[in-house]
C-alpha positions as CSV (number, residue, x, y, z in Angstrom):
1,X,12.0,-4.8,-6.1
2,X,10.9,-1.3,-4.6
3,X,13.8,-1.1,-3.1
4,X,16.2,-1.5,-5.9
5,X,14.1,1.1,-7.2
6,X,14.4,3.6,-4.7
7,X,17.7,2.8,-4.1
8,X,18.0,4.1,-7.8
9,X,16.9,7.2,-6.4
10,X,18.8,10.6,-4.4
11,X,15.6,12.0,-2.7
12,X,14.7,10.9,1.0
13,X,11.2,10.8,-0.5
14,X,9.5,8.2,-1.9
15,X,6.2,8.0,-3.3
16,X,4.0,4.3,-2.9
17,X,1.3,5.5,-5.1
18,X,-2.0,5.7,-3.4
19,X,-4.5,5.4,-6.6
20,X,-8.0,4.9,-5.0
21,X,-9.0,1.9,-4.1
22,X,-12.2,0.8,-5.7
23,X,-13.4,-1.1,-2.5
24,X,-16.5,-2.5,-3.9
25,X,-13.9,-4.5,-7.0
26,X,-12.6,-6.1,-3.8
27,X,-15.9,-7.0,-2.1
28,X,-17.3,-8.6,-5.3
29,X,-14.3,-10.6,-7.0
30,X,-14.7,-14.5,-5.5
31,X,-10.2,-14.6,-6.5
32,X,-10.0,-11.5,-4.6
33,X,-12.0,-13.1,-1.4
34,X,-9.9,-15.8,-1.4
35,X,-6.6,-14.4,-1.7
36,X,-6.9,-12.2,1.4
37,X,-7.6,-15.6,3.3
38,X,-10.5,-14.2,6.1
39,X,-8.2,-11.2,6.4
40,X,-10.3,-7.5,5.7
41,X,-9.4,-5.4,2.9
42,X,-8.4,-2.9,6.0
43,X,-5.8,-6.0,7.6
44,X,-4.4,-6.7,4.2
45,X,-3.6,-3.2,2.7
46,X,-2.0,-2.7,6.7
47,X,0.0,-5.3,6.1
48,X,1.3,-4.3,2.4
49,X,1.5,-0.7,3.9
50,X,4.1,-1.8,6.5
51,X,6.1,-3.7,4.5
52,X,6.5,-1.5,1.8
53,X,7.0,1.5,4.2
54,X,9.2,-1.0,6.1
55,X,11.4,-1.7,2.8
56,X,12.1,2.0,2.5
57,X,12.6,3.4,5.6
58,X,15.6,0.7,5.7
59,X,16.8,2.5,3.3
60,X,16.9,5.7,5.1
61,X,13.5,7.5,2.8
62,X,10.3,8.6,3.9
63,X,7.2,7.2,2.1
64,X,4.7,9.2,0.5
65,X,1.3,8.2,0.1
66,X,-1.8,10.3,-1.5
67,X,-4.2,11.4,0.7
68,X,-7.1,10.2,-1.8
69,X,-6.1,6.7,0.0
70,X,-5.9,7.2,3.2
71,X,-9.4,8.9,2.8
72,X,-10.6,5.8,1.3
73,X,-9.2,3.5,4.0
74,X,-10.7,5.5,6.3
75,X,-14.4,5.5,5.0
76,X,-14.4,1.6,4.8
């Protein structure tokens, strides 16, 4: 899906967002816990990070991200 999005799209740039992330909301949900299956919150937001960077640099754009999140994933 994002990249028939950004494929929709002239710029080389292309933003992922980068809302905060509300660690604690993941600490405390039980579905949360289990979805990430004994991975961190750090090891699973790596892993979306690369594949959703990895989707657009195939297609030849850079990914933005906010700064507010990397902040965040940095703190944790």
């Amino acid at each position: 899906m994002l990249s028939s999005v950004a494929g929709m799209f002239p710029s080389t740039l292309f933003s992922t967002g980068g809302d905060e992330i509300n660690v604690r909301c993941y600490a405390d949900d039980a579905q949360t816990q289990r979805d990430l299956g004994g991975r961190t919150l750090e090891q699973a937001l790596d892993a979306f990070t690369q594949a959703t960077h990895g989707a657009l640099k195939n297609l030849g754009k850079t990914p933005v991200v906010w700064e507010g999140a990397i902040y965040l994933t940095c703190i944790l």
